[in-house]
SEKOL-755904 format. One record per residue (C-alpha): residue number from 1; z, y, x. Coordinates in steps of 0.02 Angstrom, whole numbers, plus 50000, padded with zeros to 5 digits. Last residue first. Example, Ala and Ser with C-alpha at 12.3 -4.5 7.8 and 13.67 -1.06 7.14 Angstrom:
% residues 2
> 2;50357;49947;50684
> 1;50390;49775;50615
% end
This chain:
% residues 344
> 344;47801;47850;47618
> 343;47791;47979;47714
> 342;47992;47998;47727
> 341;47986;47813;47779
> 340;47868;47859;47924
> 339;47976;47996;47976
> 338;48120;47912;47992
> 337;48043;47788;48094
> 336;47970;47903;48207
> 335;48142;48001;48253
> 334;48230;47847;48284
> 333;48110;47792;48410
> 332;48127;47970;48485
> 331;48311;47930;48500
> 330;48314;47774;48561
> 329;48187;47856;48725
> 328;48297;47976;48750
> 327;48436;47872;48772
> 326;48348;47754;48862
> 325;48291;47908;48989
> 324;48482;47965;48998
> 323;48547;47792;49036
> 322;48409;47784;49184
> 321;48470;47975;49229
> 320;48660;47912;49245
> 319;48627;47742;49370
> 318;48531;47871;49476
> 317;48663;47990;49492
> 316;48786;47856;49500
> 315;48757;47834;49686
> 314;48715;47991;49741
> 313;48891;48045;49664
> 312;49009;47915;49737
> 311;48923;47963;49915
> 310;48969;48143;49876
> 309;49128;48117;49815
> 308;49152;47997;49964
> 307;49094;48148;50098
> 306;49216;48263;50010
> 305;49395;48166;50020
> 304;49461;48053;49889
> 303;49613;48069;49765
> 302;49579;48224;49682
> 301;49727;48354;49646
> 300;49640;48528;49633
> 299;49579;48582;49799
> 298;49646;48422;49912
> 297;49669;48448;50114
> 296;49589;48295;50184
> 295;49656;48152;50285
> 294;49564;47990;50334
> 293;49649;47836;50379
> 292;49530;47718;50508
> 291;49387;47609;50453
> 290;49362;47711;50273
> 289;49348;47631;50115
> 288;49407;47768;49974
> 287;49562;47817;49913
> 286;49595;47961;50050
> 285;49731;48031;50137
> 284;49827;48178;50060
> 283;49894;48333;50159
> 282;49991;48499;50131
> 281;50130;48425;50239
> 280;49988;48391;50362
> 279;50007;48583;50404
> 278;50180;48569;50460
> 277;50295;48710;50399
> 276;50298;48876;50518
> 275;50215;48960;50355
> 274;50394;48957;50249
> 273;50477;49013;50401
> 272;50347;49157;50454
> 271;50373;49204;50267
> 270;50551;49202;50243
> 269;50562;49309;50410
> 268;50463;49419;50320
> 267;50538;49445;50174
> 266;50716;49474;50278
> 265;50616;49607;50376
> 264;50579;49694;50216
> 263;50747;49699;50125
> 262;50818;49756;50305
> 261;50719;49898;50287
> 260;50764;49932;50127
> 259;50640;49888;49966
> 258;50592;50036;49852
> 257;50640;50023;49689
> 256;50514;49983;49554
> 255;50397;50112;49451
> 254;50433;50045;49271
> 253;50410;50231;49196
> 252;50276;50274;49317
> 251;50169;50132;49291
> 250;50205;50101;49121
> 249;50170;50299;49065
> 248;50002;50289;49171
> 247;49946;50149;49083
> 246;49964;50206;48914
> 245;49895;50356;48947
> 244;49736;50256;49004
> 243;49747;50155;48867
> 242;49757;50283;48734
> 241;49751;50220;48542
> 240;49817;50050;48584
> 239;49817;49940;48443
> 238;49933;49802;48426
> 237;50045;49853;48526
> 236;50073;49776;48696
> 235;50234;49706;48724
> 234;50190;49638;48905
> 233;50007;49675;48981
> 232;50067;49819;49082
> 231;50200;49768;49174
> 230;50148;49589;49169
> 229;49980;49654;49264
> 228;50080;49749;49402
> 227;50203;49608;49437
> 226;50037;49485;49443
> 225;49962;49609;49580
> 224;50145;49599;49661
> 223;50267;49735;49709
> 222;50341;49771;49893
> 221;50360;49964;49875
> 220;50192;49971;49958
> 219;50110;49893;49805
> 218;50204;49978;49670
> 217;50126;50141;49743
> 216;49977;50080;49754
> 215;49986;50068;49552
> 214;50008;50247;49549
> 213;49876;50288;49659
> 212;49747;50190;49574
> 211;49783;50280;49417
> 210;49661;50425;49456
> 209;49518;50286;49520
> 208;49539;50198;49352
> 207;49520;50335;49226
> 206;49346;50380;49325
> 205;49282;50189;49339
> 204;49327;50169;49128
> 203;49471;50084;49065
> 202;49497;49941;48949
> 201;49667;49915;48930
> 200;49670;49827;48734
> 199;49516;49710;48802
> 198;49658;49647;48932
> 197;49561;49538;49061
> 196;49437;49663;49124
> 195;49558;49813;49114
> 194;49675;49697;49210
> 193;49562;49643;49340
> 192;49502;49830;49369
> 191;49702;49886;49373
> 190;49725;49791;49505
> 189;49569;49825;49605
> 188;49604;50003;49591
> 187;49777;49963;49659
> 186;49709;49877;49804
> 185;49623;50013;49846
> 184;49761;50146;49850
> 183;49859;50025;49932
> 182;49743;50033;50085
> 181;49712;50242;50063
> 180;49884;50258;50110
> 179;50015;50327;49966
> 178;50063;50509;49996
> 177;49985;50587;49835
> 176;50105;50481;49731
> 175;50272;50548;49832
> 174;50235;50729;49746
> 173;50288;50863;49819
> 172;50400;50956;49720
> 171;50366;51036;49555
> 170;50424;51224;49535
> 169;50399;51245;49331
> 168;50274;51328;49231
> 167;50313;51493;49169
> 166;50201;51533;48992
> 165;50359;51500;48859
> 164;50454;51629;48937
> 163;50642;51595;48901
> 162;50686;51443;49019
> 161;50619;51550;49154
> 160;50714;51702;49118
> 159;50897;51581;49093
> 158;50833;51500;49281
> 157;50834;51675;49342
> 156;51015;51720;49275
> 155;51084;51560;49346
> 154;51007;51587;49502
> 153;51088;51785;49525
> 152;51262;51714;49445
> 151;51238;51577;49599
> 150;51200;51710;49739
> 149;51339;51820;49662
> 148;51445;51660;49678
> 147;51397;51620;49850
> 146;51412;51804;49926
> 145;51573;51790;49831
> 144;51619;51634;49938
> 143;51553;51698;50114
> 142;51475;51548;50183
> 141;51566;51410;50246
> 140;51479;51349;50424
> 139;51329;51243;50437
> 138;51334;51045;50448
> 137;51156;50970;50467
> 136;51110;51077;50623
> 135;50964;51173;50660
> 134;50999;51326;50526
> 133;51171;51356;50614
> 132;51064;51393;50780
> 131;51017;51552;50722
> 130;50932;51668;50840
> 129;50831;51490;50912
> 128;50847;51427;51080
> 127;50689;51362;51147
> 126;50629;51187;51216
> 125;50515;51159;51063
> 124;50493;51318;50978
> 123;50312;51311;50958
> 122;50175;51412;51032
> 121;50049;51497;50911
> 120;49875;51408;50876
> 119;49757;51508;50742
> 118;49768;51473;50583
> 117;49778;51275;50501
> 116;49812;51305;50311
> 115;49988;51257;50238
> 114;49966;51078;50172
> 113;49986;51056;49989
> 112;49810;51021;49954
> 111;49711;51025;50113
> 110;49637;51168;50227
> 109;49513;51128;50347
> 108;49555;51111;50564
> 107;49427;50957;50564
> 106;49591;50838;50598
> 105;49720;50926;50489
> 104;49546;50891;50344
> 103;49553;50713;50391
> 102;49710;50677;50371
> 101;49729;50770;50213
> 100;49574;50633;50133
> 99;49669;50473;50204
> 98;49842;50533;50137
> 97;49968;50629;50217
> 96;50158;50594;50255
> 95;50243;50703;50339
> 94;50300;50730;50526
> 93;50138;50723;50582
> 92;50032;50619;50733
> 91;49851;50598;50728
> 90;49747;50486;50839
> 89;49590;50501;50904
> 88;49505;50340;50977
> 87;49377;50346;51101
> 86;49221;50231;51108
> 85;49073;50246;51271
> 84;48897;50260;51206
> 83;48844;50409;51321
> 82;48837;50512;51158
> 81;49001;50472;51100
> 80;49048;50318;50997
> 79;49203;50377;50860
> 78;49356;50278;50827
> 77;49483;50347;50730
> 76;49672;50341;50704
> 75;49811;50401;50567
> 74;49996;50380;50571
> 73;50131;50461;50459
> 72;50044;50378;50318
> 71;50184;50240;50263
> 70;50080;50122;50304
> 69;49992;50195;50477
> 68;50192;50195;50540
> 67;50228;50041;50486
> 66;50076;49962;50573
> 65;50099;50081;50724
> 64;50287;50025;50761
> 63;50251;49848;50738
> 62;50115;49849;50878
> 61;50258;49932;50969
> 60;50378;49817;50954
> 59;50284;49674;50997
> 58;50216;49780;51152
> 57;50405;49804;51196
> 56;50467;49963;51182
> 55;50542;50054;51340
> 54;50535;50224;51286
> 53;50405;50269;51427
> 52;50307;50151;51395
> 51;50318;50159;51200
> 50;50240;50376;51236
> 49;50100;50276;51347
> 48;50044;50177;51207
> 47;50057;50313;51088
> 46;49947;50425;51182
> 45;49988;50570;51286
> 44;49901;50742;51289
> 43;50021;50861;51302
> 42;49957;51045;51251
> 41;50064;51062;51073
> 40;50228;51009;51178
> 39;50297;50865;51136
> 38;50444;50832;51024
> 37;50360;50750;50879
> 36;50292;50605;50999
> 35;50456;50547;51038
> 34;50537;50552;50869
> 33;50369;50460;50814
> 32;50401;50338;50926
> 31;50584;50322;50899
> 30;50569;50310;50717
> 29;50435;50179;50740
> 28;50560;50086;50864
> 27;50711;50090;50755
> 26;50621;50030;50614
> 25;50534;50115;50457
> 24;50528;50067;50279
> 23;50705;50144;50221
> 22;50673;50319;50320
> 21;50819;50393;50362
> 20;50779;50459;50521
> 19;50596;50509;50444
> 18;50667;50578;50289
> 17;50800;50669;50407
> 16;50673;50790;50454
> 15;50659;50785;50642
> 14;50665;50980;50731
> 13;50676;50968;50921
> 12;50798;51002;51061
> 11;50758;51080;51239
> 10;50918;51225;51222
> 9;51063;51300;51129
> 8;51107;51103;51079
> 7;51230;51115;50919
> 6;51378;51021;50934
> 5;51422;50861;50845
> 4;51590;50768;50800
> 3;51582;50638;50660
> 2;51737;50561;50588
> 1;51703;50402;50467
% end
């Protein structure tokens, strides 16, 4: 494959290539939030108008803002002003953030691993910049012994680091911290129904609500509430001195892949075809006397519909308390007689 790009000098913008190469995201997301990256800081255009303008269908765009809101790069609110009139604020970035980070970018308060909001500066959007080999994704051959003096130089940092005992290392950002509030949710409820049904995994509300994000994770990569609960219910030891550590190891060590694009849309289209089916398919008609057929959707595999159980039952109802009173009544006989021969 031969590839053959220049460098714009002018009116270009900065995308991080996780967001072109995003596995989870269409063309049309991409391209919305391409779009709405590269205005200015004082253009006020929504979303709708932005998939106007690049010709995306409303399909499309509805779409667009689902996987976009998923995958946290979207976030919108709807507040009722004094007069009573709604408006919706919405809130664009070019990472991830979570519910909680959302909401701080929006009130101008500083968040964990966000820089903190200052005061507004103008952006480089539509300007040259000194350097324009830092703006492309190819740069130029560097010096080679500026290179190797710049690797002995790394080399002899990372041999200080390993030797102090006290140096923590450089984490990156963590992809945990980034799951939507949604799957955040539904992973607490997860991991509720298996500390309920697993008395080795019993965890408390506070040891729940830190692993929640972990199992959300295996939600929006595609995973199942029964693929969480075999993951940690199989091979259990017999005693389990930390559940909660045990947990979190599971989760992160058994973390699945996350599903392609194309792996997605295929799911779906599976779906839509497996719900298309005809909904008399699901059907049964009923045993009992009826003038015409009657159908009814069965619950668990009974032969006649609700209004005959419910005839059939008011009319052995009282057919079952007479048996019960001459029950009750043979018994108490019993009950006397025995006690009369005991008395004598």
């Amino acid at each position: 494959m031969l590839r053959h790009a220049i460098a714009p000098a002018r009116f270009f913008s900065q995308v991080p290539n996780e967001i072109i190469r995003h596995p989870r995201l269409s063309s049309d997301a991409v391209r919305l939030l391409s779009w709405q990256l590269s205005l200015p800081e004082d253009a006020d255009q929504s979303l709708s108008e932005t998939a106007k303008r690049a010709g995306i269908k409303k399909t499309g765009f509805i779409r667009a803002k689902r996987e976009l809101a998923a995958e946290g790069y979207l976030h919108e609110w709807r507040r009722q002003g004094v007069g009573g009139r709604w408006s919706t604020t919405q809130l664009i970035s070019n990472a991830p953030l979570s519910a909680r980070q959302a909401v701080a970018v929006r009130d101008g308060r500083p968040t964990d691993g966000l820089p903190t909001a200052g005061g507004p500066e103008g952006r480089s959007v539509g300007h040259p910049q000194k350097n324009t080999e830092e703006n492309i994704s190819h740069p130029s051959s560097p010096d080679p012994v500026a290179v190797s003096e710049q690797a002995a130089g790394q080399a002899s940092a990372a041999g200080r680091k390993d030797a102090s005992p006290n140096t923590s290392p450089a984490s990156g950002p963590d992809p945990v911290r980034t799951v939507p509030a949604p799957f955040v949710e539904r992973g607490a409820q997860a991991l509720a129904a298996v500390s309920h049904g697993e008395r080795r995994l019993r965890l408390s509300g506070r040891e729940v609500a830190a692993l929640a994000p972990l199992a959300g994770d295996w939600l929006r990569r595609g995973a199942t509430v029964a693929d969480i609960r075999e993951a940690l219910t199989q091979w259990l030891p017999d005693r389990v001195h930390s559940p909660a550590g045990l947990v979190r190891d599971r989760l992160t060590r058994k973390r699945p892949e996350a599903p392609t694009f194309a792996e997605q849309r295929a799911a779906e289209r599976s779906t839509a075809v497996a719900r298309s089916g005809p909904r008399v398919a699901e059907m049964r008609e009923c045993a009992g006397e009826h003038v015409q057929p009657r159908l009814f959707r069965p619950v668990d595999g009974e032969a006649l519909c609700p209004s005959c159980r419910c005839d059939r039952a008011g009319t052995e109802a009282p057919a079952a308390a007479e048996a019960a009173m001459r029950g009750g009544a043979l018994v108490r006989d019993l009950l006397h007689a025995h006690r009369a021969e005991a008395a004598v």
